[in-house]
C-alpha positions as a printed NumPy array, in Angstrom:
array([[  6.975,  15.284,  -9.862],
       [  5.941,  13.622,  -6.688],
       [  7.661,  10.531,  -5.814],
       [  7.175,   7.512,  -3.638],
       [  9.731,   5.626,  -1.628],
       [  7.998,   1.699,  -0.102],
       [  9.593,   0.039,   2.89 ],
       [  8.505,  -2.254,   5.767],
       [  8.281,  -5.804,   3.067],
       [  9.681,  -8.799,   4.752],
       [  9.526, -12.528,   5.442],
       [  6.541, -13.435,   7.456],
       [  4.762, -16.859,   8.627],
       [  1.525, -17.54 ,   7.929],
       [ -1.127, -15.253,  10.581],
       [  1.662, -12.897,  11.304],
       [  1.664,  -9.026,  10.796],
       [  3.555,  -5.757,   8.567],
       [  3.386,  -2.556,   8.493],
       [  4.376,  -0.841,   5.296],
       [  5.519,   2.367,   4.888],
       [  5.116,   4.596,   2.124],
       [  7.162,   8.281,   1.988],
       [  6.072,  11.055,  -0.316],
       [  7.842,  14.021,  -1.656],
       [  6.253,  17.046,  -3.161],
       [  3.84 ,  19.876,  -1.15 ],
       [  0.606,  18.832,  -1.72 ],
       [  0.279,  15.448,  -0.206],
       [ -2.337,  16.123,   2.477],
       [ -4.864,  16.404,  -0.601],
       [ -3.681,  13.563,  -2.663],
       [ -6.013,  10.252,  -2.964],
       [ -3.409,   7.344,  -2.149],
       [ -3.392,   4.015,  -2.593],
       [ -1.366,   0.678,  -2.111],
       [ -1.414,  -1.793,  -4.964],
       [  0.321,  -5.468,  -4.887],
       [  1.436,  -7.547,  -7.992],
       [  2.062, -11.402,  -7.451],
       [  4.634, -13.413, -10.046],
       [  2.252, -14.085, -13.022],
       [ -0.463, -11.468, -11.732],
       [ -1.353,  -8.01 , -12.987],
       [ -0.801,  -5.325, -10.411],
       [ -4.449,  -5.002,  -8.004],
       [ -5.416,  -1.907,  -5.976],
       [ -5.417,  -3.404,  -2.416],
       [ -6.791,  -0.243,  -0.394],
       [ -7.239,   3.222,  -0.884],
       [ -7.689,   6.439,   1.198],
       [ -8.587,  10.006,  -0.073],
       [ -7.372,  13.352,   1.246],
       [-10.019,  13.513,   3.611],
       [ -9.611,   9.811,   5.216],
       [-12.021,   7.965,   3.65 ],
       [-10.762,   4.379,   2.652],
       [-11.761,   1.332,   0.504],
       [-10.618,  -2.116,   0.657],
       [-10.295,  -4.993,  -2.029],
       [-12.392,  -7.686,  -0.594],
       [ -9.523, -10.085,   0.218],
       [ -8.261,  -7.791,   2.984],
       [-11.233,  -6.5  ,   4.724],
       [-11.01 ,  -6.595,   8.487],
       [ -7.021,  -7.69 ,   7.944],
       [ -5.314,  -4.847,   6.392],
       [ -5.742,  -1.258,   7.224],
       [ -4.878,   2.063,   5.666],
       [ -3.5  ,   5.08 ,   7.457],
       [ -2.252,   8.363,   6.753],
       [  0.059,  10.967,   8.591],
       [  0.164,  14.3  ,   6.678],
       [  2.544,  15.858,   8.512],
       [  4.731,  12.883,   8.056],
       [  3.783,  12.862,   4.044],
       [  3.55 ,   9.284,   4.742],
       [  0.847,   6.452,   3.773],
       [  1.044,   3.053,   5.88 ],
       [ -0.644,  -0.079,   5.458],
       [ -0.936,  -2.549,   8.567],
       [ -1.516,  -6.186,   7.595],
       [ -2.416,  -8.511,   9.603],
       [ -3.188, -11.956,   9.814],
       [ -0.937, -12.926,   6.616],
       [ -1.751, -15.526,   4.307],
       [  0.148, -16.994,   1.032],
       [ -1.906, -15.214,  -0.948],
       [ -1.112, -12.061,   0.224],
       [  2.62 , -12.826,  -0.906],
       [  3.663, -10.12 ,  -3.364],
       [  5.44 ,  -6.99 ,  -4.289],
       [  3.41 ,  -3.383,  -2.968],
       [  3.413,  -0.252,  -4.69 ],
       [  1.88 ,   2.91 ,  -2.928],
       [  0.611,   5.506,  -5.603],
       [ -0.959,   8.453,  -5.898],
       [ -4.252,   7.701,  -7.092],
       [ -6.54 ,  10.249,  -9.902],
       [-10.058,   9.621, -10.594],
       [ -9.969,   5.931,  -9.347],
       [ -6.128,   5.384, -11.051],
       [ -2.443,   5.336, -10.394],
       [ -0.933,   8.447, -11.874],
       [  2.547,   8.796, -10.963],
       [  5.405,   6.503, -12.262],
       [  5.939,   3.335,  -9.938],
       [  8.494,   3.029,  -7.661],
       [ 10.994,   0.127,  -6.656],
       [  7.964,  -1.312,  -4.495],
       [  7.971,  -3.359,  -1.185],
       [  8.342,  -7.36 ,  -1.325],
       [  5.779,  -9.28 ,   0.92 ],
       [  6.406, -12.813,   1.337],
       [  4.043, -15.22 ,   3.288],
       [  5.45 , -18.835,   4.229],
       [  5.913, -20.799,   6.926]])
């Protein structure tokens, strides 16, 4: 079973920038749809963006033109670059591998993202 390993969380001020990091195992990555999710304290977990095996991507509308989804095959690796921070944007991420529109594979420990100043 494919698994996902998160990095790159931290402490950030408000209008700063992060890029998280998200390392796959398993063969068939290059084909997989991926996607990064975020849960806040008191918040169901929310698809943030989304690329498929071909490099299209999608984008809540929170994060348009601030956030931006990459992938590097031969890496196995998904990364999300935020920038421009707010509070709001303060919670744990999750990467995933995503199946007709949803997460399939069990989550893993996750990312934190805080935003304060």
């Amino acid at each position: 079973q494919v698994q996902f390993v998160e990095s790159g969380g931290g402490f950030v001020q408000p209008g700063g920038s992060l890029r998280l990091s998200c390392s796959a195992s398993g063969a068939f990555f290059s084909i997989y749809d991926m996607g990064w999710y975020r849960q806040a304290p008191g918040k169901q977990r929310e698809l943030v963006a989304g690329i498929t095996g071909g490099g299209t991507t999608n984008y809540v509308d929170s994060v348009k033109g601030r956030f931006t989804i990459t992938r590097d095959n031969a890496k196995k690796t998904v990364y999300l670059q935020m920038n421009s921070l707010k509070h709001e944007d303060t919670a744990a991420y999750y990467c995933n591998r995503r199946l007709a529109g949803r997460p399939i594979t069990a989550w893993g420990q996750g990312t934190q993202v805080t935003v304060s100043s």
